[in-house]
VEXDRENLO-240145 format. One record per residue (C-alpha): residue in one letter; z, y, x. Coordinates in steps of 0.02 Angstrom, whole numbers, padded with zeros to 5 digits, always signed. Layout:
N
AZYX...
***
This chain:
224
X+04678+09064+06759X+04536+08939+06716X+04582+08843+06849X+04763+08821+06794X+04714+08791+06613X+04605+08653+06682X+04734+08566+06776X+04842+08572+06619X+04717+08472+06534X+04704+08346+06683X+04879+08315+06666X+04896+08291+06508X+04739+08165+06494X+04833+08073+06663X+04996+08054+06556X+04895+07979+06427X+04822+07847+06491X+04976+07804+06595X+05082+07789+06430X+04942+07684+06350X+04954+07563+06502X+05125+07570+06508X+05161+07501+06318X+05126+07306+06277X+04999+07260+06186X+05072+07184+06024X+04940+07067+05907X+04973+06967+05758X+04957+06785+05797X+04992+06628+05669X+05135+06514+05736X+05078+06354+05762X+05150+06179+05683X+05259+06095+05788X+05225+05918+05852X+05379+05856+05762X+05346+05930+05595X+05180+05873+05591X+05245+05687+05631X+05361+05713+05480X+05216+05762+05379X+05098+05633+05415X+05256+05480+05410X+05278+05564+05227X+05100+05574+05190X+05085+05373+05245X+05241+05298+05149X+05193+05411+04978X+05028+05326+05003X+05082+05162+05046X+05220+05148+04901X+05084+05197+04793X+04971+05066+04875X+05108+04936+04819X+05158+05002+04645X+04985+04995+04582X+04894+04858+04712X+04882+04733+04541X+04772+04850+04476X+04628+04808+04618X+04711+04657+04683X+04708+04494+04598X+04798+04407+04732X+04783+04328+04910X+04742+04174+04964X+04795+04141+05156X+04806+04327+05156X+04625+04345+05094X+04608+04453+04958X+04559+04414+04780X+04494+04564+04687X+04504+04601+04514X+04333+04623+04510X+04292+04460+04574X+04396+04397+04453X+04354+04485+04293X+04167+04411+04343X+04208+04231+04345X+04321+04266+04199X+04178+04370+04107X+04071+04199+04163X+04174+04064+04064X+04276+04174+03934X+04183+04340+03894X+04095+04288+03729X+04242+04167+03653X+04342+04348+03711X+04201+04448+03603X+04216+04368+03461X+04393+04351+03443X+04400+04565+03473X+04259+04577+03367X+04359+04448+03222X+04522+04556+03238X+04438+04728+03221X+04358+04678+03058X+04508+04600+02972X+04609+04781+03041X+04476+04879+02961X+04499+04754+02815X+04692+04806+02818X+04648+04972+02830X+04545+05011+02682X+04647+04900+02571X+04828+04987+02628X+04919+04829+02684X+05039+04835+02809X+05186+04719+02876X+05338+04783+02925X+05444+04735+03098X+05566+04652+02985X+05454+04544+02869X+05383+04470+03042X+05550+04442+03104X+05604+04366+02953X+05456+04244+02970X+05502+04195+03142X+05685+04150+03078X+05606+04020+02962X+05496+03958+03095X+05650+03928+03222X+05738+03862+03088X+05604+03729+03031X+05566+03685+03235X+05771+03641+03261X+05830+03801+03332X+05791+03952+03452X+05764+03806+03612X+05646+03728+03535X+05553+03859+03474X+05526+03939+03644X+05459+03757+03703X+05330+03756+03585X+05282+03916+03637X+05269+03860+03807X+05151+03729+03751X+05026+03826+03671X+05004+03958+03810X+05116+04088+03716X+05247+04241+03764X+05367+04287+03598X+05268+04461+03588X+05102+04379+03571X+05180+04258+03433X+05262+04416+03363X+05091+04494+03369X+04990+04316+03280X+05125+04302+03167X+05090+04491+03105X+04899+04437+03076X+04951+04298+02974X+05049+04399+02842X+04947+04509+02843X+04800+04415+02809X+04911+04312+02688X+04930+04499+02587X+04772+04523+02582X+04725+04352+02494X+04871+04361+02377X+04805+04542+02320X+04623+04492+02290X+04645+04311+02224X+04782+04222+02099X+04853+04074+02170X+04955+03952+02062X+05026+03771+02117X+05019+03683+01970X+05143+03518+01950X+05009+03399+01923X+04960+03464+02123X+05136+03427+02185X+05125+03265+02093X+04970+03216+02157X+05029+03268+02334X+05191+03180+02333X+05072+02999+02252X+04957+03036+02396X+05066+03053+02556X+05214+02938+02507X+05242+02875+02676X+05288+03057+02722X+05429+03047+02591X+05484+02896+02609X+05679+02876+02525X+05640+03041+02447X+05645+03087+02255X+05497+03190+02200X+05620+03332+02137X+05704+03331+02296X+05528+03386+02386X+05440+03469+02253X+05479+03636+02322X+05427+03611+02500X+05264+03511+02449X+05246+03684+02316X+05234+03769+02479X+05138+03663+02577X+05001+03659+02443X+05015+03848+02436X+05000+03891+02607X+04829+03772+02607X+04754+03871+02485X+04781+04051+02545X+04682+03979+02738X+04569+03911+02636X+04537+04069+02541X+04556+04157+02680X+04413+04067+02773X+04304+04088+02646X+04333+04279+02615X+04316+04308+02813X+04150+04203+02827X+04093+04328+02700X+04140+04483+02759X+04119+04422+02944X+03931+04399+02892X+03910+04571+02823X+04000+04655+02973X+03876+04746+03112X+03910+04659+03284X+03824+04702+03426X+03838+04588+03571X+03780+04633+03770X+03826+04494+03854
***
């Protein structure tokens, strides 16, 4: 009977083993990338990179010359060299006459500057010759937009602090002094123009004077 029982057990351990030998062995293993896909990847990778590359290149690259390249470091420094204290004290000018603006509440509107630009074009000949003069002085229409919104501005602030009257005896004077200028001319049919003339004078001169005073009690701090 023991024997038998034994034998049993010797079976059953035999089956075991045979079934465990039997069945595959199954384990979990990542699927690798495929050649192609990771072609695609890195071509996609390379034209993002090289798109970016030439969307935003002027932002390190100045230029070439014969294909060498001109940095914008390199030129910044030989800009900083020759310009970077006439730059300073122009930034330096237009903060204080914004803070100026600022604390007395003066502001010109799109339309007042475009208004002014319709007399200027109008007392150059027309829009063409206009844009030439432009041209001449170095200028694009939004930076003339821009100087032109200084100027009234500045002009505001003048007329609020100081009272500025043309009297005739000026005009007359004017119109004795430059008679070559209006030659065939009666003095009644200038008198408004040289009225003007005379006026604008005497808000740059004011205007001088009130920015050499305030640009000598500003706090500037210069590094270069």
């Amino acid at each position: 009977m023991a024997k038998t029982k034994k034998s049993v057990k010797v079976i059953k351990k035999l089956r075991s083993v045979s079934m465990e030998d039997s069945l595959p062995v199954v384990q979990k293993t990542k699927r690798p990338i495929s050649l192609i896909a990771k072609i695609i990847l890195v071509v996609a990778i390379g034209s993002a990179l090289y798109l970016l590359a030439q969307k935003y290149r002027g932002l390190f690259l100045a230029g070439t010359v014969n294909s060498y390249p001109v940095s914008r470091w390199e030129l910044n420094k030989k800009m900083a060299e020759k310009y970077a204290k006439t730059t300073f004290e122009e930034i330096a000018n237009e903060k204080i006459l914004t803070d100026q603006l600022k604390k007395e509440a003066i502001t010109v509107t799109d339309q007042e500057v475009s208004d002014e630009i319709a007399k200027i074009v109008k007392d150059y000949g027309g829009e063409e010759a206009f844009k030439t003069a432009l041209t001449q002085y170095g200028l694009t229409e939004a930076k003339a937009r821009e100087s032109i919104k200084q100027s009234l501005s500045l002009k505001k602030l003048i007329e609020k602090n100081n009272k500025i009257e043309i009297t005739d005896e000026q005009v007359k004077k004017y119109f004795a002094d430059n008679a070559t200028l209006f030659t065939g001319k009666k003095l009644e049919e200038v008198s408004a123009d040289i009225k003007n003339t005379l006026y604008q004078q005497a808000i740059y001169t004011k205007s001088q004077e009130w920015f050499t005073g305030i640009r000598q009690s500003a706090k500037i701090v210069s590094y270069l």
